[in-house]
N, C-alpha and C positions, 0 to 999 in steps of 0.2 A: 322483535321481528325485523330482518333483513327491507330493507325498500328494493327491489326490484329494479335497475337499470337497461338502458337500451342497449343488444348487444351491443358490440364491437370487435371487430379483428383480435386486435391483441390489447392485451396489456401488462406492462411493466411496471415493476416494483423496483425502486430502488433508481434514485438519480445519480447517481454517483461517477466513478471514471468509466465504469463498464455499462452502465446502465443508460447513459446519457449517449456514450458511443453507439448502442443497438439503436437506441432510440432515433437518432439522427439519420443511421444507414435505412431502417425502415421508413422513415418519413418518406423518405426521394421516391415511392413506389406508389404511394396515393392512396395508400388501407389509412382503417380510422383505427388509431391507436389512442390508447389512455395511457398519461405515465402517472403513477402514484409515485406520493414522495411526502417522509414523515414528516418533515421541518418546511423551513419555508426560505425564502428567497435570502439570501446572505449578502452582506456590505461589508459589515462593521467590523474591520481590521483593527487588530493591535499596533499602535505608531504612530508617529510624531505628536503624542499626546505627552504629559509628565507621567500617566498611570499606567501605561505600555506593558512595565514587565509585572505587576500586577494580577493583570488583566491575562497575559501569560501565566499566572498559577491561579487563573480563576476562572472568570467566565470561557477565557480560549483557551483554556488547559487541555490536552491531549485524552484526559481519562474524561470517559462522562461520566463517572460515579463523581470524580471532585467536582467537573464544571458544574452538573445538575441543572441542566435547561430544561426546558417543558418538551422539547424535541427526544430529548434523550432518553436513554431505558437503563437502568442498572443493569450491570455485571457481575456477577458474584466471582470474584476471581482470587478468594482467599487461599485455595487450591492449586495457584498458579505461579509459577517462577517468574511469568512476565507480565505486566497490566499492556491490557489494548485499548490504540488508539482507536476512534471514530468518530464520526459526527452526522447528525442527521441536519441536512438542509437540501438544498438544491444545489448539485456543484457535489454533493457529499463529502468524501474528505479529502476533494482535491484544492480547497480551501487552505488545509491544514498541512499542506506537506511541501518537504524543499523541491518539489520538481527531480530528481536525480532519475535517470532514465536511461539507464543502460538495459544493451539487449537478452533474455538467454542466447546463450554458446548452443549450439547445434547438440553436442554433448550434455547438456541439460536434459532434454527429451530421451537419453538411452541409460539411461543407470542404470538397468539393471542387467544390459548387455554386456557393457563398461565394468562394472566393478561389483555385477552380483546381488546389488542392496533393491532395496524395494521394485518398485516396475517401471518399465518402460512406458511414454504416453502414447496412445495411439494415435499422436499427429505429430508430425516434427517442424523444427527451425523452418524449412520453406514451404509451407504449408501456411504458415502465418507472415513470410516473408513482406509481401504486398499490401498487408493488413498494417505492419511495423510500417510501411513508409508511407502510407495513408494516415497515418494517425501522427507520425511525425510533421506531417503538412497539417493536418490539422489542429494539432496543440499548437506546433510551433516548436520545432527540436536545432537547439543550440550544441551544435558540436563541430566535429572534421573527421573526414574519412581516410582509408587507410590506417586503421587499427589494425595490426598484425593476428591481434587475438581473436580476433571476430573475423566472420564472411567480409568479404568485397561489400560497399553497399554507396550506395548512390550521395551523392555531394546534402548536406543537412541544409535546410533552408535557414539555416544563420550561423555565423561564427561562431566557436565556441566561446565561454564566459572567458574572463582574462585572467590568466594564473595569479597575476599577482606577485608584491615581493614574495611573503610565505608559500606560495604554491611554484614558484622558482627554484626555492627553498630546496624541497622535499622534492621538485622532479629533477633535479641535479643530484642529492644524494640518493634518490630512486639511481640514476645512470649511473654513479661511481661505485654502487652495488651489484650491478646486472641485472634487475629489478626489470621488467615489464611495468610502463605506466603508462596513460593517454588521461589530453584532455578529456574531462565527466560531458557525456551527453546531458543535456539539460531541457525543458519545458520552459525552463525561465527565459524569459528574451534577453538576450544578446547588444538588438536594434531592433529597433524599431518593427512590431510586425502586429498587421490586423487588429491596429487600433490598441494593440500594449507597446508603452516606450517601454526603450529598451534599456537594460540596466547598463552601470557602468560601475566602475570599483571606487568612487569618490564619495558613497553612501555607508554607513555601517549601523551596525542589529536590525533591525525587525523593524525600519524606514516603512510609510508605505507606500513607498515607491515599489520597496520591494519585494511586498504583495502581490501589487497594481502587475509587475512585470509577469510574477507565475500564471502559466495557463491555469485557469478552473474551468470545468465543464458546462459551470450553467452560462458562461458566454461563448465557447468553443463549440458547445455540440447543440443545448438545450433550446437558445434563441434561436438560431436556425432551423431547429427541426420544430419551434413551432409557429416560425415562416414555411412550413412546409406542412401546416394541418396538424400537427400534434398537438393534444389535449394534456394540458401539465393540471393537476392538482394536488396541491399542497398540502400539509398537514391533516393528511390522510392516512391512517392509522392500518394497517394489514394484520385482518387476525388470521385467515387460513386459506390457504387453498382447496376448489372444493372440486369433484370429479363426479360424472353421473352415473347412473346405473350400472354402466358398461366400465365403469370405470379411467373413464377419457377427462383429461381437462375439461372444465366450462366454467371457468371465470373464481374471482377471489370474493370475501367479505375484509370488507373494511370502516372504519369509523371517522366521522371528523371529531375536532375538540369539541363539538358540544355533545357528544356519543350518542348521534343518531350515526344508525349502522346500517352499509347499503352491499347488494350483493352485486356486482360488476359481471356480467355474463360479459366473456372472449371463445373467441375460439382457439387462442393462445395466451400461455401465460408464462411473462419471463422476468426468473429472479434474480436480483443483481441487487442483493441486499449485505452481499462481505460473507467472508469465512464465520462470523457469528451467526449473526442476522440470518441468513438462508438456512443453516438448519433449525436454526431454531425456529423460524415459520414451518418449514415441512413436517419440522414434531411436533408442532402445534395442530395439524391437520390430519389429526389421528380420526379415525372415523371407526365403522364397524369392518369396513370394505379395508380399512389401513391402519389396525390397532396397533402398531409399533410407529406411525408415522410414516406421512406421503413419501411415494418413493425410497422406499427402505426395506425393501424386497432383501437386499445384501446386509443390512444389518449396519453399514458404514457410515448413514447421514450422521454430523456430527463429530467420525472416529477420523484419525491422522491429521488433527489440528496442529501447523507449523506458522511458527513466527517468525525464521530469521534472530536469532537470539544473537544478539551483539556486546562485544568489549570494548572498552572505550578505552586510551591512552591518548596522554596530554602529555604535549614535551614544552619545557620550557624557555627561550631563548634569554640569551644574556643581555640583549641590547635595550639599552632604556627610551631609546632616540626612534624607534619605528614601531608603526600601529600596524597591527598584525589582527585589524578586526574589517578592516576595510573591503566593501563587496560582498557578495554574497556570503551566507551562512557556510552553506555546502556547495557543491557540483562543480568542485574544482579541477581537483581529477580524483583519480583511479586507479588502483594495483592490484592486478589481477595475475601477479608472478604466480603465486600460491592457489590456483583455484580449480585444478584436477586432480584427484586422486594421484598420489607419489608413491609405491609400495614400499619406501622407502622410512616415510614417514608411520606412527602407532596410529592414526583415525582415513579412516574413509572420506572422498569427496572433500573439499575446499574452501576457501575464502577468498571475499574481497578487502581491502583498503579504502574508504571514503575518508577522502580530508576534509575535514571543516576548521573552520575559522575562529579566532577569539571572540568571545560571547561580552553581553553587553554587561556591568557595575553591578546590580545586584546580582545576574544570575553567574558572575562568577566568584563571588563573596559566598554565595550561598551553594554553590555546587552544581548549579542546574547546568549540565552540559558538559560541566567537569568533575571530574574523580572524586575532590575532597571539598569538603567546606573550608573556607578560609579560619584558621582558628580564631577564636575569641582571645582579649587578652593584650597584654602591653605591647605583641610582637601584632597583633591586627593589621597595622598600615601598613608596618614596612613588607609583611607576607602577602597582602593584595597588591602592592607595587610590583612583589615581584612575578606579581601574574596575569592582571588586568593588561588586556591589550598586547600579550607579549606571548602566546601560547597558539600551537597549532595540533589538534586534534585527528587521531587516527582513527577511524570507528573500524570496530571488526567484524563487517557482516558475515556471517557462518550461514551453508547452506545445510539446514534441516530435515535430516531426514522423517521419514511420517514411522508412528508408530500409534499401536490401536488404542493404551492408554492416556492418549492425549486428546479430549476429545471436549465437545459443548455439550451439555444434558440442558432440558429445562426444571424450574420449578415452581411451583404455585407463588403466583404476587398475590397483589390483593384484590379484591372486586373490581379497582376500575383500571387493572392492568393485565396485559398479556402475562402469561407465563416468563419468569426471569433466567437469562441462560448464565447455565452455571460453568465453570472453565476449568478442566483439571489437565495442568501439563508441569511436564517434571523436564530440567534442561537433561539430556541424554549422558552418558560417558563418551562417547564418541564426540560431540558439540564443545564440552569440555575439554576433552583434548586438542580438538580442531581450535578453542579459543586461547589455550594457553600457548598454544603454536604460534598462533599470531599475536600473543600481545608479546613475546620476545624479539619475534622477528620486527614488531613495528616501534619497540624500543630501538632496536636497533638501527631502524629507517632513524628516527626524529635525532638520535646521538650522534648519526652523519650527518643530518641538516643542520647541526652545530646546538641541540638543546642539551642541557646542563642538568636539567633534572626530565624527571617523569613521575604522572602517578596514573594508577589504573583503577578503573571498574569492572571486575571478572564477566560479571553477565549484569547488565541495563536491566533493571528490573523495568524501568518507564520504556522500554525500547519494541514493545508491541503493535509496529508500526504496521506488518505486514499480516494478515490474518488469510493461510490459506488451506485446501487439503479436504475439508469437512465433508464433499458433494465429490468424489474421486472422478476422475474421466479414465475412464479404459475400455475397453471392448467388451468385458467377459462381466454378464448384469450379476454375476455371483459373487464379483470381487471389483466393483466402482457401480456409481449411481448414475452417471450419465456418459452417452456414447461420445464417438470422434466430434460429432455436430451439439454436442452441449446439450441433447435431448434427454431428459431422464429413460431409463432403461424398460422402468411399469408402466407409465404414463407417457400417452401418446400426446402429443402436442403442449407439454410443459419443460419449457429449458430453464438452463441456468447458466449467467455467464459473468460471475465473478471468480475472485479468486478462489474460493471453495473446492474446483472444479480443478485446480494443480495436482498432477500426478505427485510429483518433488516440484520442491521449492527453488533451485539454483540456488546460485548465493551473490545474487544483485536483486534490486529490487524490482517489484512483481507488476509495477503498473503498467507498465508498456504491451507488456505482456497481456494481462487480463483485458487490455483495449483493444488491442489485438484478435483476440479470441472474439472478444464481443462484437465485431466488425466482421470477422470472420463468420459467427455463426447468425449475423443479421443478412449476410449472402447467403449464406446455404437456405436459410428459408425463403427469403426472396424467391431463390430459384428452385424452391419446392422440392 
């Protein structure tokens, strides 16, 4: 039996990039808000330790089926071309990621105007315009303005990260191409900002300097907003969302680790739990009143699950004499020649270029970040010579179109677990061709930067960085689950404002974006 809590205004599930941003925009009004949150407070960086890269295929590993924390929940993802990252803490997994922050293009929001495929979102680029440079002041956005490929947009409050010899490299044979490239927007500090030093390129892998520099949420939005009256509890379990009579929100059940289970009355309830996590709570919140699960009047919680499915190429430079790992990982720049439908071209819709940088002794011996394991065998040393520190990476973000058989189901765990969400996605023919587009065009980038060999990974199976699609936003409740304002369509005073909630996915990464929205739809309830 549920314990009974004092209402409350609102409360939100999920501390994460989008979660922590509602959280914060609500604080500044004076309602008494609750934020649950599965994991708990996070420190403990991989770096300057000796067991750093270790620790990288373990405890801080990207899948939580290998890391297996008490925070974390299984994935059944044997059904799926791509394993997904996440992480339950405070901060969520903006803990876990290189900061890379580019905006959607305006042309993002009309696809189906543009080129026919899926649908258009019912809110466009400036619509969230104000929300993007609020939250760039907020994190802390390292770049420079005047990108040709994007809107006008106001001066970034830091420099961008420094190219580098390699990233010199590659925007010289970007220009002797006729290539489109800009320095990478970044979250990573630059200089010096609100108490993060700022990086500089004299550091190389997974420093934790170069942690300390990326924005996370639980110090950008979390602390402050609970200098502003917000109630954080930690390691607070969410089994369901519950509605009353009438079928209205009124509050969640949840459990702590000792599983006493308490039932949290709101008068609003907002989920900001990822492209997995959120449907799989609203399937979990089947009732008599919602036997297919909460908000799934259209039949879609769960359906049009998109990752961003990515290729990787690695070029190799000849020179023995320069470290080509130095500075940041990623967020160097960006190539965005290739990232509108061509009808020129056999696939739909586009890509990005993200350069990353030479990865640290085991993890390029061992492949992690790059295409091949270095062989075993008498040639061992002198084939890690010729690649340790002397490699610069293309990553081929593809933007994803949504399709209905890719989707999260749940299934029964055991007694003392939620239902386990299960993953079935297949990479599209269109995606594949959109990636073998780009991994020739970006052989052909790294062979102008003067690299001597290359090797590829078709599709990143670890590269489930992005989880979005599952919670659809559209107008029309027969065909998405929640409207313009991130409200679900059946359920009156229950939003949602992670990634779940993407029409299409672009093909840059989605965090800006889903802070965005979350900031966005913490204003429209503010103002009722």
């Amino acid at each position: 039996m549920a314990k009974n809590l004092p209402f409350v205004d609102i409360v939100i599930v999920g501390s994460g990039a989008s979660g922590a941003a509602c959280a914060w925009k609500l604080s500044t009004s004076g309602a008494s808000i609750v934020l649950l949150e599965q994991g708990d407070w996070f420190n403990n960086y991989p770096g300057d330790t000796q067991d750093w890269e270790i620790r990288l295929k373990n405890d801080f590993h990207f899948n939580p089926n290998v890391r297996n924390l008490k925070s974390d929940y299984e994935i059944l993802d044997e059904n799926s071309d791509i394993s997904p990252l996440m992480f339950n803490a405070v901060g969520g997994s903006t803990h876990h990621w290189t900061a890379h922050t580019p905006r959607l293009h305006p042309s993002d929001f009309r696809v189906k105007t543009l080129d026919g495929v899926a649908d258009d979102w019912p809110i466009s680029y400036w619509d969230l315009e104000k929300y993007y440079d609020l939250n760039d002041e907020m994190m802390g956005c390292s770049g420079i303005k005047g990108d040709p490929a994007n809107p006008p947009r106001s001066a970034r409050p830091m420099p961008p990260l420094p190219l580098g010899i390699d990233g010199e490299r590659i925007a010289k044979a970007a220009d002797r191409l006729g290539w489109h490239w800009w320095p990478s927007d970044s979250y990573q500090a630059s200089i010096d900002y609100k108490g993060r030093e700022g990086l500089n390129n004299n550091g190389s892998y997974h420093n934790k300097k170069l942690w300390e520099a990326i924005a996370s949420t639980d110090h950008v939005y979390i602390k402050p907003a609970i200098k502003n009256g917000l109630e954080l509890r930690t390691n607070s379990i969410v089994e369901s969302v519950q509605v009353d009579s009438k079928g209205n929100v009124n509050g969640v059940v949840y459990r702590d680790t000792k599983n006493n289970t308490y039932f949290q009355k709101a008068g609003k309830v907002i989920l900001a739990c990822n492209g997995i996590g959120t449907p799989r709570l609203l399937l979990n919140s089947s009732s008599k009143q919602n036997p297919n699960g909460l908000s799934n009047s259209s039949g879609l919680v769960g359906k049009n699950l998109m990752f961003h499915p990515y290729a990787i190429v690695n070029g190799y430079y000849p020179e023995e004499d320069i470290d080509y790992s130095l500075g940041s990982l990623g967020n160097i720049l960006i190539v965005q020649e290739f990232y509108e439908t061509d009808p020129k071209r056999d696939f739909l819709r586009g890509y990005s270029f993200q350069m990353n940088r030479s990865t640290s002794p085991a993890m390029t011996a061992l492949g992690s970040g790059s295409p091949t394991i270095v062989p075993w065998g008498n040639s061992h040393h002198n084939e890690f010579k010729k690649r340790f520190r002397r490699f610069s990476t293309m990553a081929i973000i593809s933007e994803d179109l949504p399709e209905l058989h890719n989707r999260v189901e749940i299934v029964s765990g055991n007694s003392n677990t939620l239902p386990i969400p299960k993953i079935y996605y297949k990479t599209s023919d269109n995606t594949k061709k959109l990636l073998n587009h780009g991994i020739g065009k970006a052989k052909e980038l790294l062979k102008e930067a003067g690299c001597v060999e290359t090797t590829t990974i078709p599709v990143l199976r670890s590269g489930g960085w992005h989880l979005m699609g599952t919670t659809k936003m559209g107008d029309d409740p027969k065909n998405s689950v929640v409207n313009a304002n991130c409200e679900s369509h059946d359920v009156k005073n229950l939003y949602i404002v992670d990634g779940s909630v993407f029409t299409t996915s672009a093909a840059v990464n989605p965090t800006p974006t889903i802070q965005a929205i979350a900031l966005m739809t913490a204003d429209k309830i503010l103002k009722g």
